[in-house]
C-alpha positions as CSV (number, residue, x, y, z in Angstrom):
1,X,17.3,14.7,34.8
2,X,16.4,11.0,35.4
3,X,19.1,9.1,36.8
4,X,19.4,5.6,37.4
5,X,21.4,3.8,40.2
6,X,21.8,-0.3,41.3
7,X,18.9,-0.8,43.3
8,X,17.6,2.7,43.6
9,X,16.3,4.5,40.6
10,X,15.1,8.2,41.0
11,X,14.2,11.4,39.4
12,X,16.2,14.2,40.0
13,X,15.9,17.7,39.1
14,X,18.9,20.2,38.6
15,X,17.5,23.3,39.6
16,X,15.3,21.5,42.6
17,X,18.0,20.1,44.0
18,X,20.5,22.9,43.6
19,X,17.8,24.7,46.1
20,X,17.2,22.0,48.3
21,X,21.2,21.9,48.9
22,X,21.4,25.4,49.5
23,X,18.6,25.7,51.6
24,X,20.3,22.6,53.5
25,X,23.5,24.4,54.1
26,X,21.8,27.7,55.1
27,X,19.7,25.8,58.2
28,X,23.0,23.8,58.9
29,X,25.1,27.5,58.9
30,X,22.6,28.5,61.1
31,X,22.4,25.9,63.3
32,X,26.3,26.3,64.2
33,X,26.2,29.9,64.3
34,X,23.2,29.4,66.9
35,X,25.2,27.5,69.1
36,X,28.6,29.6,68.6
37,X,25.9,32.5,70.2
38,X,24.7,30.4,73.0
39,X,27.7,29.5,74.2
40,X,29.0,32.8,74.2
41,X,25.9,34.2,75.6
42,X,26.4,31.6,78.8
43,X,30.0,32.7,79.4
44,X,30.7,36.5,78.2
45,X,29.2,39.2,80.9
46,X,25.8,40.7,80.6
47,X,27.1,44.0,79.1
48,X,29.0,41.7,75.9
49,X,25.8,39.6,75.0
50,X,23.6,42.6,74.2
51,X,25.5,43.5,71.0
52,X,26.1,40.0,70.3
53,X,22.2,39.3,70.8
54,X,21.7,42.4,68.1
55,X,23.9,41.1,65.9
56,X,22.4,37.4,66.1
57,X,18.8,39.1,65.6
58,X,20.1,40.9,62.2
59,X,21.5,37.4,61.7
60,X,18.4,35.7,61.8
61,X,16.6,38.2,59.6
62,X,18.9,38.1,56.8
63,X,18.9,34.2,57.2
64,X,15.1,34.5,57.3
65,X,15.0,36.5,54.3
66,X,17.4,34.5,52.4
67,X,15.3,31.0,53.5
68,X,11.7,32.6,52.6
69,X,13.4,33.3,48.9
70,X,14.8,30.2,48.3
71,X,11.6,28.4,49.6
72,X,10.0,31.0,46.9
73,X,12.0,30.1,44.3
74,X,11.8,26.2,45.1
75,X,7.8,26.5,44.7
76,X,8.5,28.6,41.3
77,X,10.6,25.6,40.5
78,X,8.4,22.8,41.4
79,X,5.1,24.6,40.0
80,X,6.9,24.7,36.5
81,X,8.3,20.7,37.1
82,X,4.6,19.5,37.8
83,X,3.7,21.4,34.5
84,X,5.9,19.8,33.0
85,X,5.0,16.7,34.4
86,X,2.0,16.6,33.6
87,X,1.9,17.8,30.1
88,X,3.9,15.3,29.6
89,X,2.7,12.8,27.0
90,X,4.6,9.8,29.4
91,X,2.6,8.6,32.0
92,X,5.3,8.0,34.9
93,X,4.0,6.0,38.2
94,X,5.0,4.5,41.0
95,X,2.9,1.6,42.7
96,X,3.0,-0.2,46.7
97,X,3.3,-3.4,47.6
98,X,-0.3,-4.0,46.9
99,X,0.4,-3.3,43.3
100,X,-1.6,-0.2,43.6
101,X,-1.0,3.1,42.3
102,X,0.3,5.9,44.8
103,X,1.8,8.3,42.4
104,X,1.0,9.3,38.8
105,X,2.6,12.5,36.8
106,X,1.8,13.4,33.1
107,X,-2.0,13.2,31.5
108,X,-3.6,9.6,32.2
109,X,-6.4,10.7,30.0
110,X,-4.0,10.9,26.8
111,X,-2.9,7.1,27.7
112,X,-6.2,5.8,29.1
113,X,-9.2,7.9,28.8
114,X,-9.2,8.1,32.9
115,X,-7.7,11.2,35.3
116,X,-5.4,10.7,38.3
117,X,-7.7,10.8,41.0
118,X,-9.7,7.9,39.4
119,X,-6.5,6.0,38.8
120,X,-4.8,6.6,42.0
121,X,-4.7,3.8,44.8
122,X,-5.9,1.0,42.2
123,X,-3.9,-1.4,40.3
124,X,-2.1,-0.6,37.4
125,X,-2.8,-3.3,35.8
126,X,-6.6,-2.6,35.5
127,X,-6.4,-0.1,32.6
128,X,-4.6,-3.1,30.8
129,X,-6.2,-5.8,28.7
130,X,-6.8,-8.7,29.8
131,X,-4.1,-10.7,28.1
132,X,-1.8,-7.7,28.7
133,X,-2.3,-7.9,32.6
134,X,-1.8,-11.5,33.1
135,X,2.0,-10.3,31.5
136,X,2.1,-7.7,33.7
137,X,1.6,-8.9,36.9
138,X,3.7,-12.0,36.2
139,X,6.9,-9.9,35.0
140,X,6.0,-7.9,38.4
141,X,6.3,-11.0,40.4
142,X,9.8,-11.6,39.1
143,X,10.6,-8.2,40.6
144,X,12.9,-7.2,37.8
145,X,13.5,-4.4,35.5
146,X,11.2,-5.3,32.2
147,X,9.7,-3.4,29.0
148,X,6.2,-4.7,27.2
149,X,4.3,-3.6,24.5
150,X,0.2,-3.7,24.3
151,X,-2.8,-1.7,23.7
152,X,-4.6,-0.2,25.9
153,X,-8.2,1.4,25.4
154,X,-8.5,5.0,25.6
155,X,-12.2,5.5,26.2
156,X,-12.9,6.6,23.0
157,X,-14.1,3.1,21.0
158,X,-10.1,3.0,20.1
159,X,-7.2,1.5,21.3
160,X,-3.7,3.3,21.7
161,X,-0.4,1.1,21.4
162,X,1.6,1.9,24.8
163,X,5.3,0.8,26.0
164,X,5.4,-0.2,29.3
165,X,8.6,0.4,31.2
166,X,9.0,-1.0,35.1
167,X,11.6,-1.4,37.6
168,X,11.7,-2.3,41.2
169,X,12.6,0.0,43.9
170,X,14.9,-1.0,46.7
171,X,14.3,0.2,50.5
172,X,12.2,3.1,49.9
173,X,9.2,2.9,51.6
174,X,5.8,1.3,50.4
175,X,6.6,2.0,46.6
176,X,7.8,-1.4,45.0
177,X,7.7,-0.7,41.3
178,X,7.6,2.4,39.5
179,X,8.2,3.4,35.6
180,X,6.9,4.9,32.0
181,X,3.8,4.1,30.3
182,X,5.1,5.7,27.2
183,X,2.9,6.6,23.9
184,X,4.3,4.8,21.0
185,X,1.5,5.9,18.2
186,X,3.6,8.2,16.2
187,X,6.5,5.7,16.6
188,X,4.1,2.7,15.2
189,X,3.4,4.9,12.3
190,X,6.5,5.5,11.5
191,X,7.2,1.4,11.5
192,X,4.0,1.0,9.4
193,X,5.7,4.1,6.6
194,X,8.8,2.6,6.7
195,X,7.0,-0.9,6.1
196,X,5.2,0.5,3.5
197,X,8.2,2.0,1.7
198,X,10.0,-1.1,1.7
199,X,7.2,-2.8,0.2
200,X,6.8,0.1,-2.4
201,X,10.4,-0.9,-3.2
202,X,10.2,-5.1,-2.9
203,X,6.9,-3.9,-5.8
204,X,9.6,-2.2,-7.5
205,X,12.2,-4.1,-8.2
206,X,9.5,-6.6,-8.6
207,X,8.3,-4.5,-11.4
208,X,11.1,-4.2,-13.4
209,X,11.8,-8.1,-13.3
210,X,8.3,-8.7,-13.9
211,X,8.5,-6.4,-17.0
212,X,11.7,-7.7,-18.1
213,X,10.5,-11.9,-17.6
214,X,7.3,-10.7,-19.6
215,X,9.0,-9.4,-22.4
216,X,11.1,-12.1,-22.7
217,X,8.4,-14.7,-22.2
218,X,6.4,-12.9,-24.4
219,X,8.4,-13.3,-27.7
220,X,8.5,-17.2,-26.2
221,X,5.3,-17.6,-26.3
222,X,4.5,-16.1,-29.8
223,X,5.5,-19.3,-31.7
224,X,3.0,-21.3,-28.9
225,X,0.5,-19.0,-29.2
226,X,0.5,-18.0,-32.9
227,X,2.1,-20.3,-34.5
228,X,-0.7,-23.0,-34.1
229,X,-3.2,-20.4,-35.5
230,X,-1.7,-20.2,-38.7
231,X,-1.6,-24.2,-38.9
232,X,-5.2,-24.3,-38.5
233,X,-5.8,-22.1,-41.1
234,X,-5.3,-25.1,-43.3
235,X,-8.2,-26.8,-44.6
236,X,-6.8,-30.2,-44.8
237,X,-5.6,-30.7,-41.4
238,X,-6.7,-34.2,-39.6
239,X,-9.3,-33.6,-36.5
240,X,-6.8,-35.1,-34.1
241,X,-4.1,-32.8,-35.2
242,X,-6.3,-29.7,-35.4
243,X,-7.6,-30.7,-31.9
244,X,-4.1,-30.9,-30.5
245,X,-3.1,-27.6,-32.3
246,X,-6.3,-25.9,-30.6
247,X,-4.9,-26.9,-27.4
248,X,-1.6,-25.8,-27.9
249,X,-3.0,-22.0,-28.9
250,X,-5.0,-22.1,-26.3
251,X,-2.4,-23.1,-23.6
252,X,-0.5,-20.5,-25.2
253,X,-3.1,-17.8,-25.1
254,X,-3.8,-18.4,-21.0
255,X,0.4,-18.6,-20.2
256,X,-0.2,-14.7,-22.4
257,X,-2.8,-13.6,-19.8
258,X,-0.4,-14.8,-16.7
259,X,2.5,-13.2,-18.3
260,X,0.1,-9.9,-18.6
261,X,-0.8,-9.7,-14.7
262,X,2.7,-9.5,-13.9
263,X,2.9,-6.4,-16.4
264,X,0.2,-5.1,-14.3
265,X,2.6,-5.4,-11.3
266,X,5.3,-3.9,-13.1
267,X,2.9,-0.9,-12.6
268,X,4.5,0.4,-16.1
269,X,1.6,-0.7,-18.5
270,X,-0.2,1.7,-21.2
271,X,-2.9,-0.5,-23.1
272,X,-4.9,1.7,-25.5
273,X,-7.7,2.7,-23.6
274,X,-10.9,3.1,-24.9
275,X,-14.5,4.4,-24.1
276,X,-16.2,1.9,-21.7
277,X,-19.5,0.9,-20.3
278,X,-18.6,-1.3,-17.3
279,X,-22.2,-3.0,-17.6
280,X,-20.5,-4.0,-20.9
281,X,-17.8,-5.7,-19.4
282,X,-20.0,-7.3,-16.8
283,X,-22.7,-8.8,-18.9
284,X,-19.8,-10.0,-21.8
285,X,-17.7,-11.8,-19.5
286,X,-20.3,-13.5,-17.8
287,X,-22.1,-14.5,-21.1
288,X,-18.3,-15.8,-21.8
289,X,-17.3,-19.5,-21.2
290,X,-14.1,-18.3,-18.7
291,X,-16.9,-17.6,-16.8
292,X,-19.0,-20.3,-17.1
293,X,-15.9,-22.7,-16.0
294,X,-15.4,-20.4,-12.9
295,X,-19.1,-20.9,-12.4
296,X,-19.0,-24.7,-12.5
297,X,-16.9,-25.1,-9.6
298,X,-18.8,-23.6,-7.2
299,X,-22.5,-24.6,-8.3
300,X,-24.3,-24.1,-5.2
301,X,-23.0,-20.1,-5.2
302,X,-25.8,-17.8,-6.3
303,X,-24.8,-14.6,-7.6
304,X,-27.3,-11.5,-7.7
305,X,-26.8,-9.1,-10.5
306,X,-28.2,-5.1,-9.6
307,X,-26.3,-2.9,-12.7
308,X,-27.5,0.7,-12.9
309,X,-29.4,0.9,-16.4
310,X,-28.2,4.4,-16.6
311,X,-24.7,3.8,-15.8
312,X,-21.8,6.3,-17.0
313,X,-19.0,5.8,-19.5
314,X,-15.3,5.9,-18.0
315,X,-12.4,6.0,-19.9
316,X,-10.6,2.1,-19.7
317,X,-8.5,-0.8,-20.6
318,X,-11.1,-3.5,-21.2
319,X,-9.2,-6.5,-20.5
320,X,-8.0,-5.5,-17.6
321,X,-11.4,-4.1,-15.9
322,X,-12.9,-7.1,-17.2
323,X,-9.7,-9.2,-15.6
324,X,-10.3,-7.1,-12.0
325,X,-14.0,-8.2,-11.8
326,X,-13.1,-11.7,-12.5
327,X,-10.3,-12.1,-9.8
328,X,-13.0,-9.9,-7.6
329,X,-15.5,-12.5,-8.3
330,X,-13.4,-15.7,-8.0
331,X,-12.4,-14.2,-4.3
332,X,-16.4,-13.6,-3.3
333,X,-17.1,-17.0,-4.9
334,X,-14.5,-18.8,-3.0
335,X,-15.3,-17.3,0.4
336,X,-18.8,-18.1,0.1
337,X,-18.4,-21.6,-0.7
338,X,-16.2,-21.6,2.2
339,X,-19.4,-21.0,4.4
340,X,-22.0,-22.6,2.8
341,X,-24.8,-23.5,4.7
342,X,-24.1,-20.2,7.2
343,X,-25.6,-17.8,4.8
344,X,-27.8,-18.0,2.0
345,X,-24.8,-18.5,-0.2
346,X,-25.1,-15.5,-2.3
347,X,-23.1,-12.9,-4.0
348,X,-24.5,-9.4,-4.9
349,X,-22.6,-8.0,-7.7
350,X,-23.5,-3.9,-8.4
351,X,-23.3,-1.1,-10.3
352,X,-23.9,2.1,-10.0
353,X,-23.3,6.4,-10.4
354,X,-21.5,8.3,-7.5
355,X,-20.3,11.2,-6.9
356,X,-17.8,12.3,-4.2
357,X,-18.2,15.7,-2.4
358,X,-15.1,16.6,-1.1
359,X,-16.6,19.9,1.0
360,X,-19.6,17.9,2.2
361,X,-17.4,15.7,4.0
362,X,-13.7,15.9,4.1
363,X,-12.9,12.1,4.8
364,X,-15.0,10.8,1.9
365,X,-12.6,9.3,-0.6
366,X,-9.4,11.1,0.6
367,X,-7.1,10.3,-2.1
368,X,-10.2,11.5,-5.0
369,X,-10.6,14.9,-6.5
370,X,-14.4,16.0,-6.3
371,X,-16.7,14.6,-9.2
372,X,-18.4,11.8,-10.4
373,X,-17.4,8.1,-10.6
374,X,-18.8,4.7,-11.7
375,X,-19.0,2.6,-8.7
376,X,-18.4,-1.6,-8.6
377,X,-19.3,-3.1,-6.0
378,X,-18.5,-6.8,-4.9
379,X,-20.2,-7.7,-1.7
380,X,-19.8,-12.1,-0.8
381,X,-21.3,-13.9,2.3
382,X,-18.6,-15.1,3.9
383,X,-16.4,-15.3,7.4
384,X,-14.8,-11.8,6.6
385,X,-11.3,-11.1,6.8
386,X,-9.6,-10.8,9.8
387,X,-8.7,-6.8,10.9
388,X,-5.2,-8.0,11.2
389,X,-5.1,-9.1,8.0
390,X,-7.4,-6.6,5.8
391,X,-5.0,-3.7,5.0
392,X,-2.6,-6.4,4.1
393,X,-4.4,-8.1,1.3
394,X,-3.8,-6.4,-1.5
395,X,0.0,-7.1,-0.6
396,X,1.6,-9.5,-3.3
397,X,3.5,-10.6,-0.1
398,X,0.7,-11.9,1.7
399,X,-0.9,-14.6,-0.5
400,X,-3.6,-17.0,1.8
401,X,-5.2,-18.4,-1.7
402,X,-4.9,-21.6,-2.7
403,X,-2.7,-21.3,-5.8
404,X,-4.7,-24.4,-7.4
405,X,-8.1,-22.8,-7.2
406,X,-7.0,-19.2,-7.1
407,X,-5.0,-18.8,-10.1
408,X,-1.2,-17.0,-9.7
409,X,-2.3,-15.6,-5.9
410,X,-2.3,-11.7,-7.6
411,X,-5.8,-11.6,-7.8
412,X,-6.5,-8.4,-5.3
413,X,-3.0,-7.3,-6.1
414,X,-3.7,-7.0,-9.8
415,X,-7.3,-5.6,-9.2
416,X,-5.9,-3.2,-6.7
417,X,-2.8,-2.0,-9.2
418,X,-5.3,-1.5,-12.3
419,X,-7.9,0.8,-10.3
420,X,-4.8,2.9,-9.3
421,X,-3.8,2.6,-12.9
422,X,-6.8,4.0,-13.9
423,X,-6.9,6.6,-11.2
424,X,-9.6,5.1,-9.2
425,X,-9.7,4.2,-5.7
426,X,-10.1,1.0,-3.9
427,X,-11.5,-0.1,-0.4
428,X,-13.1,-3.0,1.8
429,X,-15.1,-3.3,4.4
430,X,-15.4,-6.6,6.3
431,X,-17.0,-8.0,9.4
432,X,-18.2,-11.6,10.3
433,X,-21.4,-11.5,7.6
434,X,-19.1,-11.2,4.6
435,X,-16.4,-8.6,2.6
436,X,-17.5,-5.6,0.4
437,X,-14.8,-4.2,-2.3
438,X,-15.7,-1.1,-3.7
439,X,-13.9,0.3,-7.0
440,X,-14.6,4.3,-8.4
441,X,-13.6,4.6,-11.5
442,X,-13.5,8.6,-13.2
443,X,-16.3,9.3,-15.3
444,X,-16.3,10.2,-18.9
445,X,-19.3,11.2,-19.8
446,X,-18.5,10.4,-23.5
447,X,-20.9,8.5,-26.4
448,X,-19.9,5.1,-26.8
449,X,-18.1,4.3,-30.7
450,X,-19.8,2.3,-32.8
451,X,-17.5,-1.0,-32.9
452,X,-15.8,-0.5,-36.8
453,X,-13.5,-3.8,-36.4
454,X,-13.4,-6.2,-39.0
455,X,-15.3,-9.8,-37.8
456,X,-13.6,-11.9,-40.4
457,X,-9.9,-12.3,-41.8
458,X,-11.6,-11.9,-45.5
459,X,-12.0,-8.4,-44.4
460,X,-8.5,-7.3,-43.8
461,X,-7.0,-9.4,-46.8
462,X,-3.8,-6.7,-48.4
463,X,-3.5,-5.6,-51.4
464,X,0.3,-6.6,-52.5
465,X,1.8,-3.6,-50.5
466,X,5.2,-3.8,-48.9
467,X,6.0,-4.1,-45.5
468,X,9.5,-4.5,-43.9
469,X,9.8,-6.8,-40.2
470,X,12.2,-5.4,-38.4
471,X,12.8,-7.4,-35.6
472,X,15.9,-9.0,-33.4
473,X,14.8,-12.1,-33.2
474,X,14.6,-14.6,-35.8
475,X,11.4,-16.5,-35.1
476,X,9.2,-13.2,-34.2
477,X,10.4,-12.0,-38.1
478,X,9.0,-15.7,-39.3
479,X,5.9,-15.3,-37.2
480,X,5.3,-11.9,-38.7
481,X,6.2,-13.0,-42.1
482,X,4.1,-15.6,-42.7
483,X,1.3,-14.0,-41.1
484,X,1.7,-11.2,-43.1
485,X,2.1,-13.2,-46.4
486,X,-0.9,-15.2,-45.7
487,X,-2.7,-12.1,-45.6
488,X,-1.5,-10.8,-49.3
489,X,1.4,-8.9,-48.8
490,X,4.7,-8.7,-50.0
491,X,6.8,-9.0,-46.9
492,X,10.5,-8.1,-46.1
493,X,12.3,-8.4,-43.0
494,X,15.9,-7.4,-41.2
495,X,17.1,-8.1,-38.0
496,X,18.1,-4.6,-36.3
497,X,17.2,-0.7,-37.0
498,X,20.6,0.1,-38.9
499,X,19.5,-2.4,-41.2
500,X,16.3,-1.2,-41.5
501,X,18.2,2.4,-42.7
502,X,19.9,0.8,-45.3
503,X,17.0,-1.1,-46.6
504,X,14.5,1.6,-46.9
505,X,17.5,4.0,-48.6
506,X,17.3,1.4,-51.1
507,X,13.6,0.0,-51.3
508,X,11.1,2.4,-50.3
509,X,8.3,0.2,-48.1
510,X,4.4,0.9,-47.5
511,X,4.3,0.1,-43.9
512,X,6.9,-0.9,-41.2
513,X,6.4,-3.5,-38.2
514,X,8.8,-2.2,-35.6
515,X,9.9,-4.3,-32.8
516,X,10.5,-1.6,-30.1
517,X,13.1,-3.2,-28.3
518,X,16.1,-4.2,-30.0
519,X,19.4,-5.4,-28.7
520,X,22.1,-4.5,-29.1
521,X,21.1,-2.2,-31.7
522,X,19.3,1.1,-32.0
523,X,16.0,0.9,-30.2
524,X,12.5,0.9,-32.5
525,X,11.7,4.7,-31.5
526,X,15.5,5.3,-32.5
527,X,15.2,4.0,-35.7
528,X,11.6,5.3,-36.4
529,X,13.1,8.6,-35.8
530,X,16.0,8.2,-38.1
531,X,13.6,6.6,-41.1
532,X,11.4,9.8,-40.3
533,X,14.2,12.2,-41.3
534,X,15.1,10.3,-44.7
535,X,10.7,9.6,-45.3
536,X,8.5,12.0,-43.1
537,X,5.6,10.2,-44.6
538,X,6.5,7.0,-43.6
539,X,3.5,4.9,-41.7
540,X,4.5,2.5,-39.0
541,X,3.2,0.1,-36.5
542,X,4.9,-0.9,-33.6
543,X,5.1,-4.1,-31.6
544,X,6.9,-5.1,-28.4
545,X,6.7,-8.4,-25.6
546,X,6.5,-5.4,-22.9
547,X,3.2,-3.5,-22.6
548,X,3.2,0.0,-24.4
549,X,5.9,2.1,-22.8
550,X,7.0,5.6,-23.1
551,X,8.9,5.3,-26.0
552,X,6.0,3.7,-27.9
553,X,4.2,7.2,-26.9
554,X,7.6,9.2,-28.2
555,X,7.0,7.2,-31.3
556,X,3.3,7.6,-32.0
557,X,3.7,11.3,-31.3
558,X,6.0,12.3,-34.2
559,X,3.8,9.7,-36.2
560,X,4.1,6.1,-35.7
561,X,0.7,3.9,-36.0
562,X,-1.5,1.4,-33.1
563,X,0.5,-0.6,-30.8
564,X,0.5,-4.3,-30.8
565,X,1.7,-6.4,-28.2
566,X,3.6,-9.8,-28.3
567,X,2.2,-12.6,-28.9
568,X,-0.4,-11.2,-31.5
569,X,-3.3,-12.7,-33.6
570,X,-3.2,-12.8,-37.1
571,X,-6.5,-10.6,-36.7
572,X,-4.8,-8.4,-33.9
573,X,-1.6,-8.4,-36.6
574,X,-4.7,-7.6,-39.6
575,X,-6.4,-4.9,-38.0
576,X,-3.4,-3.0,-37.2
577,X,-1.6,-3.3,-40.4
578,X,-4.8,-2.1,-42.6
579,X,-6.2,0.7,-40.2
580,X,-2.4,2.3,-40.9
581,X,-1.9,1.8,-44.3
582,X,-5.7,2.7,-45.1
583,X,-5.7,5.9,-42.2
């Protein structure tokens, strides 16, 4: 039992002390009943103080017998207190005036990677670091109680984070401090977890505000985005007003992209994926003139291309693998610009096959099954990234980008969530000669399709069918309408899905467009479901401002067409329409 008094603190133990006090009263018992004898002995006749010797003799043995027990029993109990002691995972001391050590119980070694005997009569404060001891001995000199925190090396190439409580001791001989070097690992952890989780839940609520903004913003940006397309279909248009309307689509088609990384945050995307050959992605994007801008701006950056010619096929989103090795390279570009003139001021950008081997070694990719994986690899010349700071940087909490050069500051967040999304893994490796992210991505192992999309609007011209809009919002049925019309068909369009029901009782239709969320109607799987039941052969596709959800999977399952998402291209709004009605 550890008990604590003003100006004296010491450690008591029940059992110990219950022995020590018997053992106390026994030798004081005796010590009376020795002199009661004496003096009886000195003043009773010869022939009295024989018994009364006897008796004192039998006295003394059962005394004698009752002491050598106790002392037994109190070497029983302080054998099993020193195990305890020192299996303790505390390290408790007590130190002189010198500040030297003079008594240690529990297992140094756990805390410091040293035994007693080494540790004993030299200064606590040399197992500390350096920083830490200069604390240490200046909260001794105020000769108070105190409690620090620091780490302290345990021998092993690895430090252990420690608590450090002291007090003084008051009038008891040479000790003038003594206290707990407590072990707080597990207690860190569980700091770091519960960290973690309320990130995982700041991410979550994040999520579903991201998803909801981009929905909303999504059917915004339609009219910016599409709107100006269909203008400049027209032949007649001045160049200064089919300039300006080229810069309004594209200022539209960018705010799209910004709006779709914070769908990749929502962590609740689906886009189709599709057979993939990341060499593909590599060598388009950087043929691409998003790439060439990024390029521009740091011209004296050389980047070194080594792609496996035999690479694998994965199963992927493209835009957003091709959107992860962008941000990947923006972040190598901009960290080796930063030390230009230290390095060579190059980038090595990689490909290659894998395969983890789960049996071979047990810590290889813990959180991936055994198989094989196409590996990226991103490897700049920078500074590196701080060890404080590199299990943080994939946190959309902890942005250090400048947001003018670095885009929204999601860069490794997004890059990080579509790996996952993808069921990949991500790590990085840093140290003062530059960064290394490495993505795995599952492997295929399937033929690439031959691309079958039309190139050119002429190609997915209709045929005078009928479609039906069915969409909430007024300007997303115009948008769709007069793409549709442009594109030879005979276009309808309602504004919720029990409309919809009464329409196609009425006019049967050769294709529906189906917003998928609809308030405060039916929902677009609700109403594809209820038009299925009065036309099983129905064809539909569908269209939302979120990314595809569950309920665009519900639909597509009991027969509903491709998935578009908000704001579309006439050719994206083409291509959809005509695979469906001609599938």
């Amino acid at each position: 039992m550890l008990s604590s008094e003003k100006n004296n603190t010491r450690i008591e133990f029940p059992r110990y002390m219950e022995l020590s006090g018997k053992i106390t009263r026994l030798l004081q018992f005796w010590v009376t009943l020795f002199i009661v004898f004496a003096m009886l002995i000195l003043f009773l006749p010869a022939l009295t103080c024989k018994p009364l010797c006897l008796i004192f003799f039998m006295i003394n043995v059962s005394f004698i017998t009752l002491l050598f027990s106790w002392i037994k029993s109190m070497k029983l109990c302080m054998k099993e207190t020193g195990a305890i002691l020192s299996n303790s995972r505390d390290l408790m001391w007590a130190m002189d005036s010198r500040l030297n050590l003079t008594v240690i119980f529990g297992d140094p070694e756990h805390i410091s990677g040293n035994n007693a005997t080494t540790l004993l009569n030299k200064p606590l404060a040399s197992i500390l670091p350096e920083d830490a001891r200069n604390q240490f001995n200046t909260r001794i000199r105020e000769n108070l109680p105190f409690s620090m925190e620091c780490l302290i090396s345990n021998g092993k190439n690895s430090t252990r984070p420690v608590q450090i409580l002291a007090e003084p001791i008051h009038g008891s001989g040479q000790e003038t401090f003594h206290g707990i070097i407590r072990d707080i690992s597990d207690q860190k952890k569980l700091q770091a977890t519960e960290k973690e989780l309320n990130n995982s839940k700041k991410l979550e609520n994040l999520g579903r505000i991201a998803a909801s903004v981009a929905h909303d913003l999504n059917n915004i940006l339609a009219g910016i985005a599409t709107y100006p397309e269909i203008l400049l279909l027209d032949e007649n248009l001045a160049p200064k007003v089919r300039e300006s309307l080229t810069i309004i689509k594209e200022s539209g088609q960018n705010a799209s992209a910004v709006v779709n990384d914070l769908l990749i945050i929502s962590r609740n995307i689906r886009e189709d994926s599709q057979v993939l050959n990341i060499n593909t992605v590599i060598e388009r994007f950087m043929a691409g003139p998003e790439f060439e801008k990024i390029k521009a701006a740091y011209g004296t950056v050389e980047i070194d291309i080594n792609l496996e010619p035999e690479l694998l096929t994965i199963s992927g989103s493209y835009i957003h693998i091709e959107k992860s090795i962008m941000n990947l390279l923006i972040n190598a570009l901009e960290e080796t610009a930063s030390t230009a003139g230290r390095h060579n001021g190059t980038i090595v950008l990689s490909t290659a096959n894998y395969y983890v081997d789960k049996k071979k070694d047990e810590n290889t990719e813990q959180n991936l099954s055994s198989g094989e994986y196409v590996r990226v690899e991103v490897l700049d010349a920078g500074k590196g990234i701080p060890e404080k700071s590199l299990n943080k940087i994939f946190d959309p909490f902890f942005i250090k980008k400048k947001v003018a050069r670095s885009g929204t500051g999601l860069g490794l967040t997004l890059v990080k969530d579509t790996v996952l999304n993808h069921r990949g893994n991500i790590s990085v490796t840093s140290d003062k000669n530059g960064t290394k992210f490495t993505l795995l991505f599952p492997v295929l192992r399937s033929e690439l399709p031959m691309a079958n999309h039309p190139a050119s609007i002429e190609e997915i011209q209709g045929n005078g069918e009928t479609l039906l809009v069915v969409d909430d919002l007024p300007s997303q049925r115009k948008i769709a309408e007069t793409i549709l019309k442009y594109l030879g068909y005979k276009v309808y369009s309602v504004a919720d899905g029990v409309r919809a029901l009464d329409f196609i009782l009425q006019t049967p239709v050769d294709l529906l467009i189906l917003d998928m969320v609809m308030a405060p109607s039916i929902s677009g799987l609700e109403t594809f479901k209820r038009i299925k039941k009065i036309r099983p052969d129905q064809k539909a596709i569908l269209a939302s401002g979120h990314s595809g959800s569950e309920d665009v999977l519900k639909a597509q399952s009991i027969g509903a067409g491709p998935f578009i998402k908000k704001p579309y291209t006439i050719l994206d709004m083409g291509i959809a329409v005509r695979d469906e009605l001609d599938g």
